[in-house]
Structures are given as structure tokens and as C-alpha cells.
C-alpha positions as CSV (number, residue, x, y, z in Angstrom):
1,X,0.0,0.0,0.0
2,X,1.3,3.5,-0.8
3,X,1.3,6.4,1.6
4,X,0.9,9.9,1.1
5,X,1.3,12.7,3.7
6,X,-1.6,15.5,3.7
7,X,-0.7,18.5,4.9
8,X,-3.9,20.1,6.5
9,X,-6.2,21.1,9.5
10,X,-9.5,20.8,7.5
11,X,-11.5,18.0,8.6
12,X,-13.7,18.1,5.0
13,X,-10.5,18.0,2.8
14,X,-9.1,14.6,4.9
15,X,-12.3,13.3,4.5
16,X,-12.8,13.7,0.8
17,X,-8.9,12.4,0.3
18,X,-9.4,9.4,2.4
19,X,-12.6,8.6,0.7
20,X,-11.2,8.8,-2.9
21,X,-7.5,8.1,-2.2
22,X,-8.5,4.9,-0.4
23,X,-10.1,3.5,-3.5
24,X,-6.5,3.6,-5.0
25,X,-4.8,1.8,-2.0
26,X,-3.4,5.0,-0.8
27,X,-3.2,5.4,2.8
28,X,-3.5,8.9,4.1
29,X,-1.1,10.3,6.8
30,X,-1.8,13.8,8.2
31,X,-0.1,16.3,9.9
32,X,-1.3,20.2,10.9
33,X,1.8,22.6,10.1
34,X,2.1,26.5,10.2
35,X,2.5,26.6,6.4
36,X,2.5,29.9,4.9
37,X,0.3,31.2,2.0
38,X,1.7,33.5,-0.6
39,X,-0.7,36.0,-1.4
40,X,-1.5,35.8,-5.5
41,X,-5.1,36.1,-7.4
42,X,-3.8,32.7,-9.0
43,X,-5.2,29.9,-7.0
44,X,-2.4,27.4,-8.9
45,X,0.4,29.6,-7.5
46,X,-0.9,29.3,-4.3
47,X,-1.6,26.0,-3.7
48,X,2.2,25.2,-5.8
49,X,4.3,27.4,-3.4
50,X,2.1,25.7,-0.7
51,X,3.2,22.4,-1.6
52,X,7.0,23.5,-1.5
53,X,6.5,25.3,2.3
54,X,5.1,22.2,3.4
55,X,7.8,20.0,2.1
56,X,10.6,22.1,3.5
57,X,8.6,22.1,6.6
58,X,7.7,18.6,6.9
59,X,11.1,16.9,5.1
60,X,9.1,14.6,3.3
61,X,7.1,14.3,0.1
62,X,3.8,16.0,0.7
63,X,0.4,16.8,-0.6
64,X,-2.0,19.5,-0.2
65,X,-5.2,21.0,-1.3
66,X,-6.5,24.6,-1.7
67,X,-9.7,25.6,-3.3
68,X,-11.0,29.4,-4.7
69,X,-13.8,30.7,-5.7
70,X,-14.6,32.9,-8.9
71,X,-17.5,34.6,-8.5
72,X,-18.4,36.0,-12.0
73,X,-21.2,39.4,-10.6
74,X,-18.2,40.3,-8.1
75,X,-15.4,40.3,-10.9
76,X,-14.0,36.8,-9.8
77,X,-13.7,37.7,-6.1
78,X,-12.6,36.7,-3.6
79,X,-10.3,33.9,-6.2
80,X,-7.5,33.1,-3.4
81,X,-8.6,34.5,-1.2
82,X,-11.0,32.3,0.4
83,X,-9.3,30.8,3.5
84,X,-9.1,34.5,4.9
85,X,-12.4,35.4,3.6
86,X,-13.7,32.1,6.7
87,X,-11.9,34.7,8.6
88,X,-13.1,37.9,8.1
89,X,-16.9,36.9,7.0
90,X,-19.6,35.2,8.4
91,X,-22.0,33.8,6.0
92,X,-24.0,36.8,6.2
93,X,-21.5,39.3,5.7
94,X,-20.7,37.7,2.5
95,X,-24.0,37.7,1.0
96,X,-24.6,41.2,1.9
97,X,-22.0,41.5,-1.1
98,X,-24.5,40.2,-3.2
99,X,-27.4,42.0,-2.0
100,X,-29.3,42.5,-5.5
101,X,-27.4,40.3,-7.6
102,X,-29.7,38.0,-9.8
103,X,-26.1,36.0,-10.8
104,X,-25.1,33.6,-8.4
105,X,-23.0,31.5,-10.2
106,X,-19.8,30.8,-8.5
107,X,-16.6,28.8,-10.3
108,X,-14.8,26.8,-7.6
109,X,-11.6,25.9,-8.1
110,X,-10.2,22.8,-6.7
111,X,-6.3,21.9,-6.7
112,X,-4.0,19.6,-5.1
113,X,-0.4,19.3,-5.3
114,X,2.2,17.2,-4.5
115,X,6.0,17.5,-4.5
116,X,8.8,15.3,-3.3
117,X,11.2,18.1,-3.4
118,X,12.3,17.1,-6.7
119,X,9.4,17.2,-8.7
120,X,6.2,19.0,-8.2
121,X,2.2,17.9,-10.1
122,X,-1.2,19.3,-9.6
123,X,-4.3,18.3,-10.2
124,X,-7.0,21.2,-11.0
125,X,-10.8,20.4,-10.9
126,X,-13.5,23.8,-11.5
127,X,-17.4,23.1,-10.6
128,X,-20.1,25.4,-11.1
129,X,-22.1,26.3,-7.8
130,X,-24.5,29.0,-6.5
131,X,-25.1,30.9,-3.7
132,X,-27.7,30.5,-1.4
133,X,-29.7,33.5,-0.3
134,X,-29.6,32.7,3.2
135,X,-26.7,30.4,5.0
136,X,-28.0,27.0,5.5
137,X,-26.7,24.3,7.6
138,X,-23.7,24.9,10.5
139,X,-20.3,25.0,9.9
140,X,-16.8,26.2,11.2
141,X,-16.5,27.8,7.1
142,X,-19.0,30.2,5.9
143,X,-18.9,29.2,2.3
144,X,-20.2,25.9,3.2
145,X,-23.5,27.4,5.0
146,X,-23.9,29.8,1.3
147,X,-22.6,26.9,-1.5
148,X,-25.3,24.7,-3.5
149,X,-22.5,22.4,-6.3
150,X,-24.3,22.0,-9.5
151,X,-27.1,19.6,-9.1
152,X,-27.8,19.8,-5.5
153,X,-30.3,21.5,-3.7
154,X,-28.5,21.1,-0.2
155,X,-25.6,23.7,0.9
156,X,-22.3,22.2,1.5
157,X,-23.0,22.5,5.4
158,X,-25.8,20.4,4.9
159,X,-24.9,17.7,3.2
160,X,-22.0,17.6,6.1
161,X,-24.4,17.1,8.6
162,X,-25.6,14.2,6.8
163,X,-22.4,12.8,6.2
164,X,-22.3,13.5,2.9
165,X,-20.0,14.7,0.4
166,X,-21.2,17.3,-1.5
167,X,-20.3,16.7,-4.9
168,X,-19.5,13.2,-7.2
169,X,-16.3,12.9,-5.7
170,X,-15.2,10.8,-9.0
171,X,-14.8,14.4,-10.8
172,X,-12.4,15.5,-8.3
173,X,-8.5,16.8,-8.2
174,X,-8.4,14.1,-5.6
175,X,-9.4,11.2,-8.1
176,X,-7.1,12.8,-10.6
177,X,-4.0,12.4,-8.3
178,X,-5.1,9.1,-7.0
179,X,-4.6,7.9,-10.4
180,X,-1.6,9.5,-10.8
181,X,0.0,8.3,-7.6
182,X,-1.1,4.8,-7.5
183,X,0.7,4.2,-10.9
184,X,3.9,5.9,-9.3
């Protein structure tokens, strides 16, 4: 069995990579490190010079995920900005922003990248999603109480609650580096 070491604190992005990576006989390791984020309206930059902080920081091959949202009626904000926009905004807050706005179409964009230290791949999955007029559902991330994916009528906070993942988890970055890795 192949292992892979997941450099997160988000309980939702283990749970997705177990779920998929699993499939793959991949067993997941994680670890929580002070990894710092460049600031860039590129989510792939991001999540890339993520990757590399965590492997100098952990001295070992690693793997992480970061996700953004586009949201086209607020000129792509807030793009990569999204862990510090959990921070700032509370559900409510954030659709105040969009008091008015019939488009609620937002692009989320999934990626996860690995490095060994040597060489360095991501994996970049977009969905379309919505947001919800009024937060529905609890959770420690505001997006997930405001985010319907494509096909759903439940927020991502919801379908947590019922222990569900929120979207077909076959269409994922994860699934993409699953087969990637396994054939490694």
C-alpha cells in the first residue's frame, strides 16, 4: 500500500482524500503545520508554493489542497482568497456582497499538489455552484453554510451534517492524483 502525507487542518478536505484516495490503495497520513500562504489572485500559485513550504517544513514528500472561488457578478472575487475570507466573513457578511445580484453562479476551483522536493504535479478540478440567499446548515467555514455544487439542492454544510460529500467525488482533483499516484 502506498502512503501519502496530507498537509492540512481541514476535517472536510481529509475526509474527501481518504474517501477517494482509499479506493487507489493510498493510505493517508496527516499532519497540521504553520504553512505559509503567498498572497496571489492565482489559486495554482498558491496552492504550488504551498506544496513546497510544506515539504521544506515537513522533510518529506507532501500533498495538499487549496480551493478558490470565482464569483463572476463580483469580478471573480474573492479567487484566493478564500481561506481568509472564513476569517473575516460570516455567512451573512458575505451575502450582503450580493445584496441584489440575480447571478449567483460561483466557479470553484479545486487543486492539489504534491512535491517530493524534486518534482512537483497538480491536479485542478472547476465546478459550477450558487449561492444560497440565506446560509443553511452549521459550519466552522462560511462558504459551506452559502454553496449549493451543481445539481444539488443542499448547501455544503448540509450535506456535512448528513455525512455526505457534497459533490460526485469521481470528478475530483483528488481522483485525478489518485490515479496518478497509484501508478507511481
Amino acid at each position: 500500500m502506498k502512503k501519502v502525507l496530507l498537509i492540512t487542518s481541514n476535517k472536510r478536505k481529509i475526509q474527501q482524500a481518504e474517501d477517494v484516495l482509499g479506493q487507489f490503495g493510498i493510505e493517508l497520513e496527516t499532519k497540521v503545520l504553520g504553512v505559509p500562504e503567498i498572497q496571489s489572485h492565482d489559486p495554482l500559485k498558491v496552492t504550488i508554493a504551498k506544496a513546497k513550504a510544506a515539504y521544506q517544513l515537513a522533510g518529506q514528500p507532501v500533498l495538499v489542497c487549496d480551493f478558490g472561488w470565482n464569483v463572476p457578478a463580483l469580478g471573480g472575487f474573492p479567487g484566493s482568497y478564500m481561506a481568509d475570507m472564513n476569517h473575516w466573513f460570516t455567512s451573512a457578511d458575505f451575502l450582503r456582497l450580493m445584496y441584489g445580484v440575480e447571478d449567483r453562479t460561483i466557479i470553484l476551483i479545486d487543486t492539489v499538489a504534491y512535491t517530493d522536493g524534486k518534482r512537483t504535479k497538480h491536479f485542478t478540478t472547476t465546478f459550477k455552484a450558487k449561492l444560497t440567499h440565506e446560509p443553511r446548515g452549521k459550519s466552522p467555514n462560511m462558504n459551506e453554510e452559502i454553496t449549493i455544487y451543481e445539481g444539488s439542492d443542499k448547501t455544503i454544510a448540509q450535506h456535512m451534517q448528513l455525512g455526505e460529500h457534497a459533490r460526485d467525488m469521481s470528478k475530483t482533483a483528488w481522483q485525478q492524483f489518485g490515479q496518478w499516484y497509484s501508478k507511481q
